[in-house]
Every structure is written in structure tokens, then in C-alpha cells.
DOZA-54516 format. One record per residue (C-alpha): residue in one letter; y, x, z. Coordinates in nm, 3 decimals. Each point is the difference from the previous one (the first is absolute). Last residue first. Layout:
N
@res->A, c2->Y, c1->X, c3->Z
...
//
This chain:
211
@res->X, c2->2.214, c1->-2.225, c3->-5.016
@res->X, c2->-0.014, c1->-0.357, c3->-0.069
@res->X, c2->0.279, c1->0.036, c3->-0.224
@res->X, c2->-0.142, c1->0.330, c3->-0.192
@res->X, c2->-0.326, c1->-0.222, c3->-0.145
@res->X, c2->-0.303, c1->0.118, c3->0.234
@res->X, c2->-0.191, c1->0.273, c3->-0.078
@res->X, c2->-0.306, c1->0.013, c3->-0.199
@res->X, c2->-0.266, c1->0.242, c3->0.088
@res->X, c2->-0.249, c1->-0.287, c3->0.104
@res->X, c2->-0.061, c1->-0.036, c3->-0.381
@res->X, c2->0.066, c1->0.322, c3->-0.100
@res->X, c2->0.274, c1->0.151, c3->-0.128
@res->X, c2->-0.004, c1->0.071, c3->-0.362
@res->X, c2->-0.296, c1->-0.207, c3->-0.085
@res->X, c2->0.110, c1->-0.293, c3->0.234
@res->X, c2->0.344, c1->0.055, c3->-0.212
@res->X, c2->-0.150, c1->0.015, c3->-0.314
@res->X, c2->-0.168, c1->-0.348, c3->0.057
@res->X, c2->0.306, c1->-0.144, c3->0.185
@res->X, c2->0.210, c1->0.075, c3->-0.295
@res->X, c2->-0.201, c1->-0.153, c3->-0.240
@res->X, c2->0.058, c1->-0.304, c3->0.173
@res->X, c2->0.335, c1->-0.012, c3->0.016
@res->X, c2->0.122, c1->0.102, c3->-0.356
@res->X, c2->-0.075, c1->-0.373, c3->-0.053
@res->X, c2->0.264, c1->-0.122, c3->0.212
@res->X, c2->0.262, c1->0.259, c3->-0.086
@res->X, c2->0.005, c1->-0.133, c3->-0.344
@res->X, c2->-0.017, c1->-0.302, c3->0.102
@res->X, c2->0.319, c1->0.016, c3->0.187
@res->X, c2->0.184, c1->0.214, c3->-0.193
@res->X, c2->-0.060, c1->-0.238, c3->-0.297
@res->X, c2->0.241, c1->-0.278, c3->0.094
@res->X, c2->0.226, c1->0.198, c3->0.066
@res->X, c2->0.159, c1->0.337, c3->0.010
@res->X, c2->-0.253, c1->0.356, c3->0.031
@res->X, c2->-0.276, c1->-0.021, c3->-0.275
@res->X, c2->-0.262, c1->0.297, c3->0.019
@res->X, c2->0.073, c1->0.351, c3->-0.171
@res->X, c2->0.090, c1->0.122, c3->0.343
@res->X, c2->-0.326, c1->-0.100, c3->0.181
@res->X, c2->0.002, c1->0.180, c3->0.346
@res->X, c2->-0.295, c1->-0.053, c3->0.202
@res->X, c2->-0.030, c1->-0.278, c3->0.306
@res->X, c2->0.070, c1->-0.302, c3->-0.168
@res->X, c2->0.146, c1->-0.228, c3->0.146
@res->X, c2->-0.159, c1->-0.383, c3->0.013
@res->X, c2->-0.082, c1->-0.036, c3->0.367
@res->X, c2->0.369, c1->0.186, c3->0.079
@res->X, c2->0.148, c1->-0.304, c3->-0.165
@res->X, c2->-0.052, c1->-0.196, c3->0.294
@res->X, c2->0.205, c1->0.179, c3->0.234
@res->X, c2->0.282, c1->0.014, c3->-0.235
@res->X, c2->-0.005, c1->-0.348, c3->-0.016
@res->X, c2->-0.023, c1->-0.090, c3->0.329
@res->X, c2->0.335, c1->0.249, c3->0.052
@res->X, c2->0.147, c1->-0.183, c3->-0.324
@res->X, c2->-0.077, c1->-0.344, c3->0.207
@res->X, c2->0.190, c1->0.156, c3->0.357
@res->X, c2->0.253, c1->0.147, c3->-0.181
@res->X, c2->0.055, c1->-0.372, c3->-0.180
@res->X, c2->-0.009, c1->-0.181, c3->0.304
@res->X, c2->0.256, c1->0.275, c3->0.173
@res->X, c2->0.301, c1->-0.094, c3->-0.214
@res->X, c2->0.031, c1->0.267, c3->-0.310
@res->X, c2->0.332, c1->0.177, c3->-0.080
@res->X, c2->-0.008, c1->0.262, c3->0.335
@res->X, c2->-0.345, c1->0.082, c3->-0.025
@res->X, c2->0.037, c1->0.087, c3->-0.335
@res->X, c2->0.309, c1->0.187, c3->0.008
@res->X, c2->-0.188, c1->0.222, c3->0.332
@res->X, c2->-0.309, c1->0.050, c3->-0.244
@res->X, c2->0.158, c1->0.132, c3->-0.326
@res->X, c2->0.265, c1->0.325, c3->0.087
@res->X, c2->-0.096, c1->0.177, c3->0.293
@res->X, c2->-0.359, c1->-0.068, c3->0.003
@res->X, c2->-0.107, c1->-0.028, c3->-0.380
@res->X, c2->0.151, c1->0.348, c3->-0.107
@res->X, c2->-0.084, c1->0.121, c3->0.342
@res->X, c2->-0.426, c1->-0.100, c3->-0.107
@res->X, c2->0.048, c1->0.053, c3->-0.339
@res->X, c2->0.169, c1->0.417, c3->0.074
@res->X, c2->-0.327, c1->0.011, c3->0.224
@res->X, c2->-0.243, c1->-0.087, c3->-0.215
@res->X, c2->0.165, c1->0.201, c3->-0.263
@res->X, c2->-0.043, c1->0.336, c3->0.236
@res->X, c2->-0.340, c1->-0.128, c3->0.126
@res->X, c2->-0.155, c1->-0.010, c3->-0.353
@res->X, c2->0.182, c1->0.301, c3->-0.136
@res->X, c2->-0.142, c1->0.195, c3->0.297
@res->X, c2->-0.376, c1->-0.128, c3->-0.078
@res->X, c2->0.013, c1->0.077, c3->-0.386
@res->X, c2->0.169, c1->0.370, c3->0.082
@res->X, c2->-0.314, c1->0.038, c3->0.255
@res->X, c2->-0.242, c1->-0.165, c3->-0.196
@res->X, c2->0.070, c1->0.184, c3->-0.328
@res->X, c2->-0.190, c1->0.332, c3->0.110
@res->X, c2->-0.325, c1->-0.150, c3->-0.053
@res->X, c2->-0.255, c1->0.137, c3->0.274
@res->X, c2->-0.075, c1->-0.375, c3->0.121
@res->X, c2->-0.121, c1->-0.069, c3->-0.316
@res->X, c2->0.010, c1->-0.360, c3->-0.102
@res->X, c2->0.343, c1->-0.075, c3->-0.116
@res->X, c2->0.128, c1->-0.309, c3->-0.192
@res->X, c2->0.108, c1->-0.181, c3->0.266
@res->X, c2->0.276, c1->0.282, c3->0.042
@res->X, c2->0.100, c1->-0.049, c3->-0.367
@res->X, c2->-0.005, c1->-0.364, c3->0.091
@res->X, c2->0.195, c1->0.049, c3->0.308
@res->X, c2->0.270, c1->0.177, c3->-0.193
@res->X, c2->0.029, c1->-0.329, c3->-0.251
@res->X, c2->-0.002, c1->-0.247, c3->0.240
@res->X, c2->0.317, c1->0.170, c3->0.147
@res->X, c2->0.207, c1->-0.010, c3->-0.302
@res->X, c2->-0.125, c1->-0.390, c3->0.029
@res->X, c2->0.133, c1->-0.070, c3->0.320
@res->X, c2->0.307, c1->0.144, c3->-0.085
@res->X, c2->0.063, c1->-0.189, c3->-0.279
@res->X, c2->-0.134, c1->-0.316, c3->0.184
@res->X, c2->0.283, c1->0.140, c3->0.230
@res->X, c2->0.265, c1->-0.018, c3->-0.223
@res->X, c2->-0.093, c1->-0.320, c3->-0.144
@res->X, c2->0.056, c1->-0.185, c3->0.296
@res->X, c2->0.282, c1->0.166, c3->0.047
@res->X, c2->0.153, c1->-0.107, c3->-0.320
@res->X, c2->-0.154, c1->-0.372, c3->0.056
@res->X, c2->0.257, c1->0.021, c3->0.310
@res->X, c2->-0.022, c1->-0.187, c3->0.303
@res->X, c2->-0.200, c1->-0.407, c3->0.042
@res->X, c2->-0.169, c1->0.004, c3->-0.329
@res->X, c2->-0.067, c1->0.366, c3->-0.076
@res->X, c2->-0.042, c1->0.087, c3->0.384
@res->X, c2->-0.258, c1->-0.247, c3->-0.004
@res->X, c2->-0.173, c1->0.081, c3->-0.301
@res->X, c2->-0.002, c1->0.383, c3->0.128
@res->X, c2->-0.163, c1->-0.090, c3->0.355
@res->X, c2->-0.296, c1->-0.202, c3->-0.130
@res->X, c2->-0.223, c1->0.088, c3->-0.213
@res->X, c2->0.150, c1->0.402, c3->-0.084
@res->X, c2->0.022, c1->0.022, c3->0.372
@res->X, c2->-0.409, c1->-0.099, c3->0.051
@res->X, c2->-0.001, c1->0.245, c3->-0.314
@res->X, c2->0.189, c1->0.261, c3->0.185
@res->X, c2->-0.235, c1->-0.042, c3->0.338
@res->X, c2->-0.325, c1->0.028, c3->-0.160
@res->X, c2->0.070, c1->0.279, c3->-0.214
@res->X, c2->0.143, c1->0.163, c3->0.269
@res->X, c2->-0.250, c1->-0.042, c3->0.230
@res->X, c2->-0.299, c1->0.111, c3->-0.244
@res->X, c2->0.222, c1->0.304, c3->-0.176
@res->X, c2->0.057, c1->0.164, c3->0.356
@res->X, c2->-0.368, c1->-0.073, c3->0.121
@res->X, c2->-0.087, c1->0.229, c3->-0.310
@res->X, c2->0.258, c1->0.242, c3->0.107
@res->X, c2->-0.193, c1->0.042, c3->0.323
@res->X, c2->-0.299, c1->0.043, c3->-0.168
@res->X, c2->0.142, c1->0.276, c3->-0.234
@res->X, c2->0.111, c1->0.159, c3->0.360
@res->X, c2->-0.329, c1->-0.037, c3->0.142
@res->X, c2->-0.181, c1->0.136, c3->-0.272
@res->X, c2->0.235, c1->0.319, c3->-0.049
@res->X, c2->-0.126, c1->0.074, c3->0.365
@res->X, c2->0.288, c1->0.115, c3->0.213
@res->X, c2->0.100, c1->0.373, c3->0.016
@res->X, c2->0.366, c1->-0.093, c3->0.023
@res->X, c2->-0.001, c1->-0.250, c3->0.269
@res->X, c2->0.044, c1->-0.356, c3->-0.080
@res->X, c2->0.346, c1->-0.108, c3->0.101
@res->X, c2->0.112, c1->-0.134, c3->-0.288
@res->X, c2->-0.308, c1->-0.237, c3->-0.094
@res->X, c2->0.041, c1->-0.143, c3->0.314
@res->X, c2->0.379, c1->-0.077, c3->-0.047
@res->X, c2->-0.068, c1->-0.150, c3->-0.345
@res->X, c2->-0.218, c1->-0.197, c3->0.180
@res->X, c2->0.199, c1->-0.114, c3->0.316
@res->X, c2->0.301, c1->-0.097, c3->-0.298
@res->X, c2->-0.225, c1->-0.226, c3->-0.175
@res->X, c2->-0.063, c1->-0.152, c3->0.357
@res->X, c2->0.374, c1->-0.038, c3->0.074
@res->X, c2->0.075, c1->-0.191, c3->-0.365
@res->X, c2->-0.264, c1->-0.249, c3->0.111
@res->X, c2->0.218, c1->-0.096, c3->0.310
@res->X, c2->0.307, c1->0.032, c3->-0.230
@res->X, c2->-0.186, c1->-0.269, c3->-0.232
@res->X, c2->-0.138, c1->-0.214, c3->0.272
@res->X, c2->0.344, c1->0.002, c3->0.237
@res->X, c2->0.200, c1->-0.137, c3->-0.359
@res->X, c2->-0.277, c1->-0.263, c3->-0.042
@res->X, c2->0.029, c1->-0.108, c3->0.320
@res->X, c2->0.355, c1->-0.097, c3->0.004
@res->X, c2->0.056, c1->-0.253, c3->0.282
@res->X, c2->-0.243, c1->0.159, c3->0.257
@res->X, c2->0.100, c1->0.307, c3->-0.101
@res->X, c2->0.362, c1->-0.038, c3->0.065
@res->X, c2->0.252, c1->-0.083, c3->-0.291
@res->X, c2->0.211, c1->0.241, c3->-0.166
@res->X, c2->0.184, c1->0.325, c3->0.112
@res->X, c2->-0.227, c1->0.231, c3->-0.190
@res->X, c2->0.214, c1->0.302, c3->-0.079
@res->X, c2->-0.024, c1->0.233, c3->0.280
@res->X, c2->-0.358, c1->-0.076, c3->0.070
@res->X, c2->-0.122, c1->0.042, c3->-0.341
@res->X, c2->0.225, c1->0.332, c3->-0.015
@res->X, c2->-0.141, c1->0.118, c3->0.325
@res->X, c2->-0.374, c1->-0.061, c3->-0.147
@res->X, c2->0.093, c1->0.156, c3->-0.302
@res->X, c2->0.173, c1->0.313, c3->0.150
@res->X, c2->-0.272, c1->0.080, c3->0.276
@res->X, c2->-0.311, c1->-0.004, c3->-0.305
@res->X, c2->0.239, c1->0.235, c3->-0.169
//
């Protein structure tokens, strides 16, 4: 599946080059790491440790969180104004269906629990539907409408808002404007705490676009 989206991206993306549209090479770039981790996790052997494949799914829910609400910021206010509010909308929706499995997946402490696996495969399988859903029929009609000033400020943007994403799902928390935003800001900290608790300070990986 990890083939098919990356074909289809290609396929359909006839837009502006990555120089003129970073935003567009930042999201599919971030897109490919997501897709390196769901590929880990799926090739663990059989008769791997239960705590190494809850951590995995842990790291899962961290860059995913952190990438949709970086999206949720930035990417579906601009497709609202400049494409389609309804696919705007569409993918907040999706977004959101999401937040809810990873919170049920957050929620999990024992590695032995025999919801991870189901949790972790419903995680990657909606992941991946966003990911296509957004690639073949959001990005390339974005890059096309907008000159390459404004690609270049949303991509700035988008890079930005990754120091005030939260990196746990929060489904019950505001998703449109103007409380998103705060809302997301103060979930930060918090975040970081359970995270260095979860992880490890030097245990942290690096966000999925640095990867």
C-alpha cells in the first residue's frame, strides 16, 4: 500500500517544483516518514517483545499527532479558502476519526493488552487512506491555484506550527479557529512531560520530517 500512495502522489501531482511549492514537498516528505513507521512496525518478527511493539505504536500516536494538528493549523484553512471548504472539512473529519483510535491506543499501558494490535492496524490503515485521500486529490489543486509566495509563507507556516502541536491525541479539544490554536498550545506542555516519562528524555526521536 505504501507502493500505491507514493505512485499515486507522483502520478497526480503535476504542480509546481519543490523549490516553488515547498509546502507541498514538506507535507509528502512528512507523509514518507509516517509511512517508514508503519512499515517498521509491520515487519517486526512474530515473537517480538510486546514492549517494543506498544512502543512503537506510541511513536505512531506522537508523529501523527504532531503532523495532523500542524495540518489541522494550516493546510485545511488553506484548502478551505483557496479549494473547497467541503474538503476541508472532509479531512478535519478524517483527522478527527483518527484522533479518536489513537486515543484508545494512548490510553494503553500494558504491553500484554490484546487491543494494541487491532488499535495499531486501524491507526496505519486510516493514516494511510488520509495520506492518498490528501495526495491525489488536495495537494496538486493547491499547488496549482496558489503563486509560489504564498506556498512558500504556508510552508513557513507549517513549519512553525510544529513548536505548538501537541504530541497526544486530544479529540474532545477544539478543532476550527480561533480556539484550535490555543487549545493546542497549552496541551503542549503537558505533553512533553508525559512524553519524557514515556520515552525518555534522550529516547526521543526526531519529528518524522527530519527523519
Amino acid at each position: 500500500m505504501a507502493t500505491e500512495v507514493k505512485r499515486g502522489a507522483q502520478a497526480e501531482f503535476k504542480g509546481k517544483s519543490s523549490s516553488e511549492d515547498p509546502l507541498t514537498s514538506r507535507l509528502i516528505s512528512e507523509h514518507r516518514g509516517l509511512e517508514k513507521l508503519f512499515q517498521q512496525y509491520e515487519q517486526l518478527p512474530p515473537d517480538t517483545d510486546p514492549k517494543e511493539r506498544l512502543q512503537l505504536g506510541y511513536e505512531m500516536i506522537r508523529q501523527i499527532s504532531l503532523h495532523a494538528a500542524t495540518e489541522e493549523m494550516v493546510l485545511y484553512p488553506a484548502i478551505a479558502k483557496h479549494q473547497s471548504k467541503e474538503d476541508a472539512e472532509r479531512l478535519l473529519a478524517e483527522t478527527h476519526a483518527a484522533q479518536q483510535v489513537l486515543a484508545d491506543l494512548n490510553a494503553v499501558s500494558d504491553p500484554a493488552d490484546l487491543r494494541v494490535a487491532e488499535l495499531v492496524r486501524k491507526t496505519i490503515q486510516m493514516t494511510r487512506e488520509h495520506i492518498r485521500d490528501e495526495e491525489a486529490s488536495c495537494l496538486p489543486h493547491l499547488s496549482q491555484a496558489l503563486e509560489p509566495a504564498e506556498l512558500q509563507r504556508l510552508a513557513r507556516q507549517f513549519a512553525a506550527a510544529r513548536g505548538v502541536a501537541p504530541t497526544r491525541p486530544h479529540p474532545y479539544a477544539p478543532t476550527r479557529p480561533p480556539w484550535n490554536v490555543p487549545a493546542m498550545a497549552a496541551a503542549v506542555p503537558v505533553d512533553m512531560v508525559r512524553d519524557v516519562v514515556r520515552f525518555g528524555l534522550r529516547n526521543l526521536k526526531s519529528d518524522v520530517d527530519r527523519a
